[in-house]
C-alpha positions in Angstrom: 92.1 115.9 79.4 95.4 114.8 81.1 98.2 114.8 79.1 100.0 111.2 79.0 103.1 110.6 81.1 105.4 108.4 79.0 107.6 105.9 79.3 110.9 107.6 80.2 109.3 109.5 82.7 109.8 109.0 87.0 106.9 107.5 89.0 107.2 108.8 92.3 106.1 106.4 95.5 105.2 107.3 98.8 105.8 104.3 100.6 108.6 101.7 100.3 106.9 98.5 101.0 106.2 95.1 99.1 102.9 97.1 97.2 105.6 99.6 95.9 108.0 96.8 94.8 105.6 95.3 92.6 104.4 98.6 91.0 107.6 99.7 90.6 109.1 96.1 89.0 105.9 96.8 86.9 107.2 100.2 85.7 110.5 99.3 85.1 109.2 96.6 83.0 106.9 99.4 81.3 109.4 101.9 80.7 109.7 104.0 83.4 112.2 105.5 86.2 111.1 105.2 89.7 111.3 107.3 93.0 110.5 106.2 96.4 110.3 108.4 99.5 110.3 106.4 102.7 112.5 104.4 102.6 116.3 103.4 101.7 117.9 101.2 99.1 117.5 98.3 101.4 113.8 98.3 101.9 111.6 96.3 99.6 111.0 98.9 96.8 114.0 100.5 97.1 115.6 97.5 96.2 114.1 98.0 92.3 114.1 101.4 92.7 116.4 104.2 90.4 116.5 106.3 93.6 115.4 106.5 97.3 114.8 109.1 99.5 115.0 108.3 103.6 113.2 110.6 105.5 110.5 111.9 107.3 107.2 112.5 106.0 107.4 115.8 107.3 110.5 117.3 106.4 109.4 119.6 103.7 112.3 120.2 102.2 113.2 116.8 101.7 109.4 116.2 100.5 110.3 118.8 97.5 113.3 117.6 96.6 111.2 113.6 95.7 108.1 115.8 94.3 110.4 118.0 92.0 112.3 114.5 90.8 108.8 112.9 90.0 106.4 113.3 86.9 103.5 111.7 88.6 103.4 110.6 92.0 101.2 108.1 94.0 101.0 105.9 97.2 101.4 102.1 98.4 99.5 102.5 102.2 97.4 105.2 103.1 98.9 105.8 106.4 100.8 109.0 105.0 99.7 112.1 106.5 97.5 114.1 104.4 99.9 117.2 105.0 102.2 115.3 103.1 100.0 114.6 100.2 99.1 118.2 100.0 102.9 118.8 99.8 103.7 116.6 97.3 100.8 117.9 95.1 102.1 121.2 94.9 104.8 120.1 92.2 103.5 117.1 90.9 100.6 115.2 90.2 98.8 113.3 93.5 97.2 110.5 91.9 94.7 109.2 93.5 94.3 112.8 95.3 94.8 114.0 98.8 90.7 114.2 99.9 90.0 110.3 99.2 93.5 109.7 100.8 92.5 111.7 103.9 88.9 109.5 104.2 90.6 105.7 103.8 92.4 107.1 107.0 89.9 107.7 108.7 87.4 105.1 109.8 84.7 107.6 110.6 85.4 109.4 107.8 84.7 107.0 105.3 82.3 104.8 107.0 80.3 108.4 106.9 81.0 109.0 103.1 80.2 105.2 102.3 76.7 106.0 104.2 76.0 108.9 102.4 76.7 107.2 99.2 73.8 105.1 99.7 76.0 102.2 100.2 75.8 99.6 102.8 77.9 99.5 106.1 78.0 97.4 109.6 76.3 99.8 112.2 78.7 102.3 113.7 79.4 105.1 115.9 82.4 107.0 117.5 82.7 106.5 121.4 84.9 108.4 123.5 84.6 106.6 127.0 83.7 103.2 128.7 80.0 104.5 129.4 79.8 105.3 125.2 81.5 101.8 124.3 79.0 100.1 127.0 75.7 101.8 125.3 77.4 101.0 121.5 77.0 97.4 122.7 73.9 97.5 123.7 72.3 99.6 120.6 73.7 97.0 118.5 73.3 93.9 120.0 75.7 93.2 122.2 77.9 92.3 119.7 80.6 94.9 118.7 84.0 95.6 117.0 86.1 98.4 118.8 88.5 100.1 116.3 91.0 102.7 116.5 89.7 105.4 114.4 93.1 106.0 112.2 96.6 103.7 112.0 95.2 100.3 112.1 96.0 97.4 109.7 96.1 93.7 109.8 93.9 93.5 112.7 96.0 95.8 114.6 94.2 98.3 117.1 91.4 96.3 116.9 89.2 94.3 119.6 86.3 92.1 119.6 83.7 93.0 122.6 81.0 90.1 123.3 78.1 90.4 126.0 80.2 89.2 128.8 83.6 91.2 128.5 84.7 94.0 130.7 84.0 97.4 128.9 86.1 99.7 131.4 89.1 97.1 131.5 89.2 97.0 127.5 88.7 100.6 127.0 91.6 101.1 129.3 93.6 98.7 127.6 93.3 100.3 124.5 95.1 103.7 125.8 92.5 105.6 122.8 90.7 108.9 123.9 88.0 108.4 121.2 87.4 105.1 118.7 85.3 103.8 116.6 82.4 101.0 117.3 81.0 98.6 114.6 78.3 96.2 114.6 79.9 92.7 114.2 78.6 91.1 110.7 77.1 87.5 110.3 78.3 86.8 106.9 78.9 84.1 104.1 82.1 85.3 103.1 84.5 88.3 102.9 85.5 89.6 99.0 87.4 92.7 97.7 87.1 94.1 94.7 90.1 96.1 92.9 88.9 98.6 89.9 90.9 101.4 88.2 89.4 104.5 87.0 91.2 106.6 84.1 91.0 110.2 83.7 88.3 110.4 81.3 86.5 108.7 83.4 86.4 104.9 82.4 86.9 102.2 85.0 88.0 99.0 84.5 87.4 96.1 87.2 88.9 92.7 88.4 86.8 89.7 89.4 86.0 89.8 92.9 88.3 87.7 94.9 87.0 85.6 98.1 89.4 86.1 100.8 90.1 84.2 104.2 91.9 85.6 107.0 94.1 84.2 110.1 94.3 86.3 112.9 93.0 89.4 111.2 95.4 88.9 108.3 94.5 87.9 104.8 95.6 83.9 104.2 94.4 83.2 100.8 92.2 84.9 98.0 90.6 82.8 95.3 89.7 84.4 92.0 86.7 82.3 90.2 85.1 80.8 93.0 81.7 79.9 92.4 80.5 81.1 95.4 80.7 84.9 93.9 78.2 84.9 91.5 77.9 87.2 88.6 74.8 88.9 90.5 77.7 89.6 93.3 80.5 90.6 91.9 78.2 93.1 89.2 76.9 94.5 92.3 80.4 94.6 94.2 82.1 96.6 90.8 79.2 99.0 90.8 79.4 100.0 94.6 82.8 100.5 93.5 82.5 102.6 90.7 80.3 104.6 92.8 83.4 105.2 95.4 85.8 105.6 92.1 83.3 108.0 90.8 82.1 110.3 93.8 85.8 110.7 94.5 87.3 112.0 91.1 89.8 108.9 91.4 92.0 108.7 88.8 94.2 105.5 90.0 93.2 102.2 91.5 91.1 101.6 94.2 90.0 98.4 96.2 87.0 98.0 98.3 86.7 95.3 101.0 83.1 93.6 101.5 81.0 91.6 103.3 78.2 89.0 101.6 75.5 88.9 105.1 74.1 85.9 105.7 71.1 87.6 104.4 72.5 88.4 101.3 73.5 91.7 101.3 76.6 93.1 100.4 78.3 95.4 103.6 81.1 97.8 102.5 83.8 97.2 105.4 86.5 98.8 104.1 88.3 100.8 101.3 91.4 101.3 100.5 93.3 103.6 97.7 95.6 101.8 96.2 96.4 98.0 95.1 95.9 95.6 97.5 97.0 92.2 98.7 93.8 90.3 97.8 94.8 91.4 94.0 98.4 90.3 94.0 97.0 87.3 92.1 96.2 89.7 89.2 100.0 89.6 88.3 99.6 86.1 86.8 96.1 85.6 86.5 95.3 88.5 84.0 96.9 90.0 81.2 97.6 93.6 83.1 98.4 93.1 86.7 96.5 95.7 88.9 100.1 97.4 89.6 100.1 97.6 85.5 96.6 99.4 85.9 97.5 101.7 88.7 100.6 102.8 86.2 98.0 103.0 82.9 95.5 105.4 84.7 97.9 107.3 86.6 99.9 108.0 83.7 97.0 108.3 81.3 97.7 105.4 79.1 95.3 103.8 76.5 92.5 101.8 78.8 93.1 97.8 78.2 90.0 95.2 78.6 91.0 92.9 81.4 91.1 89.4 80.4 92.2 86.5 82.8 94.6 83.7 82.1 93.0 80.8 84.2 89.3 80.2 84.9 90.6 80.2 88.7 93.6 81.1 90.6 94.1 81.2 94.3 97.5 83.5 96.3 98.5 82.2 100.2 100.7 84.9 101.5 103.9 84.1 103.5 104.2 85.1 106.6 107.3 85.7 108.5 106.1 82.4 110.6 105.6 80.4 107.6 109.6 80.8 106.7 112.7 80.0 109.1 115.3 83.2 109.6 117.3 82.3 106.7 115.2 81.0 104.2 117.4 79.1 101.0 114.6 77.7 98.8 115.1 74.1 98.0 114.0 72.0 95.6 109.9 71.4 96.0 106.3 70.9 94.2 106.0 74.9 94.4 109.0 75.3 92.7 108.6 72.7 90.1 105.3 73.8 89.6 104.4 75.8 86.1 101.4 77.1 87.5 102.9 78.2 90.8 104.5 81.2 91.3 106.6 82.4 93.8 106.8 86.1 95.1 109.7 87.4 97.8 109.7 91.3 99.0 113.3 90.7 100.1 112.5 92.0 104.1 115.3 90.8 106.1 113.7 89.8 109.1 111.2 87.1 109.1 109.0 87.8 112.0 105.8 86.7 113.2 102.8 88.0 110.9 105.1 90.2 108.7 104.7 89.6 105.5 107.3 87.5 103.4 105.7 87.2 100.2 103.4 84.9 98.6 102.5 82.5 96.0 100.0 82.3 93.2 98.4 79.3 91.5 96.2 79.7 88.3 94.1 76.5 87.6 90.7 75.5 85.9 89.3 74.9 89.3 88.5 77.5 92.3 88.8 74.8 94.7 91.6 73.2 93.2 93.2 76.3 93.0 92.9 77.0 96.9 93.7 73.5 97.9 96.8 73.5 95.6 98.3 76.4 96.5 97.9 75.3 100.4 99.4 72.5 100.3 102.2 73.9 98.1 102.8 76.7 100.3 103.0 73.5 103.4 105.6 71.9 101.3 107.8 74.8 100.4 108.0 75.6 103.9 108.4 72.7 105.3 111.1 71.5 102.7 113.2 74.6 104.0 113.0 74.8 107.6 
């Protein structure tokens, strides 16, 4: 049994981004002293961080100095390389732990272990040449989505291939010596679903939320939307537990998901850590999932999770959505008691990057989603 790291103690993050802000607000409201390596006191968890280290993700030295500083330590993206993990976990805890980080990064990898799980994925295959990508087509229908194998996020490194394109110009294009090739899904709707698994093994699971996306990148997630049956989202939590369990995970863990237009459910992708799907989680539930990724990190007393709201929807902000300096004025979002607001104080609001977000709880899925676009319209539009 792990012993419990209290209150007092220093969370280490790897990672200084807007998914490290919000665990570490999270642990300072909790108790605790926090570390991030990656970035300086500028960046967005630095900002609500005790210290910061700036480096590289190599330097060893500098890697022992954060690990040494830190009771527990975990991660925000899963772009880190796994020699670093392995570094870090010489003088602290690595929680979740290096083998299930070194899978999320790579797409073969995991779309392997998901298979061999027993649980369902798009078709897929690693190609290495024009020729490959051409007969990947074919095999699956002529229909295909071309992936780098390791780095991509938010659409990036990614390109849709239809019956008509030009293989050798787009493999060129692309600049990859190998990738990976998926079948592209007819589905109802994309959902994640974000569970937590303590050391003792019990695992604790949000709703599922239904998610749209814009140009690869998430828009707006709705929690309670009817369209998610219980059926679903039981079957959703339990392919997760599976992941949670075959892993050892002791942390938090989201799973992204396809519902086919056949009605299965098609594992696209996982990811080991919170995600932006569950940001909603902050308001609609009584422990966020950045309170969860704290309680089974640290070994604290497992909590039922209970919602709020019947329904709550999040739109993120995207660099677009706000003008370079950005001076919130008076609006419906603002005045809103059910709307809540959520900067990751970045500097520069650029195209796609993203700002922040807000988060509506309501009775209503759809009112939930409609409300929190058309608030999210207003805010912006009242401060351009």
């Amino acid at each position: 049994m792990s012993s419990v790291i209290a209150p007092g103690s220093t969370i280490g993050i790897l990672g200084a981004g807007q998914l490290g802000r919000m665990l570490a607000i999270s642990a300072r409201q909790m108790g605790y002293r926090v570390a991030v390596f990656g970035g300086d006191r500028t960046s967005p968890c630095g900002q609500v961080s005790d210290t910061a280290w700036t480096g590289s993700y190599t330097d060893e030295d500098l890697l022992r100095e954060f690990s040494t500083a830190c009771d527990v330590v975990t991660y925000e993206f899963e772009n880190i390389p796994a020699l670093t993990a392995a570094a870090v976990s010489t003088d602290a805890p690595l929680r979740p732990g290096v083998e299930l980080l070194r899978t999320a990064q790579n797409r073969f990898l995991e779309k392997t272990a998901l298979a061999q799980l027993g649980l369902g994925t798009a078709r897929f295959r690693m190609v290495s040449s024009a020729e490959e990508l051409t007969a990947a087509r074919d095999a699956f229908s002529g229909a295909v989505i071309l992936k780098a194998n390791t780095d991509g996020y938010d659409g990036k490194g990614q390109w849709s291939i239809g019956l008509d394109d030009d293989i050798a110009a787009i493999w060129k294009s692309t600049g990859l010596n190998e990738a990976i090739v998926e079948e592209r899904i007819s589905f109802e709707y994309e959902l994640s679903v974000i569970g937590g698994r303590y050391a003792d093994g019990t695992c604790s699971f949000f709703a599922p939320s239904l998610n749209h996306h814009e140009n690869h990148i998430l828009d707006v997630s709705i929690s309670g939307a009817t369209q998610v049956t219980a059926q679903i989202a039981n079957e959703a939590s339990e392919m997760t537990r599976a992941v949670l369990e075959h892993f050892d995970v002791v942390g938090v863990l989201c799973m992204e998901l396809f519902l086919t237009t056949d009605g299965r459910l098609l594992v696209n992708e996982i990811a080991p850590r919170p995600h932006n799907s569950g940001h909603l989680t902050i308001e609609a539930y009584n422990c966020s999932q950045f309170e969860l990724q704290l309680r089974t990190i640290c070994n604290l007393p497992a909590v039922p999770l209970t919602r709020r709201a019947p329904a709550a929807a999040m739109a993120n902000l995207l660099g677009q959505h706000l003008p370079e300096v950005w001076n919130p004025q008076p609006s419906k979002a603002l005045s809103n008691v059910e709307c809540h607001l959520h900067l990751y104080g970045k500097p520069d609001a650029r195209a796609n990057r993203k700002m922040g977000h807000l988060t509506l709880l309501h009775e209503n899925a759809v009112m939930a989603e409609n409300l929190v676009r058309e608030l999210r319209g207003e805010l912006c539009a009242a401060n351009s």
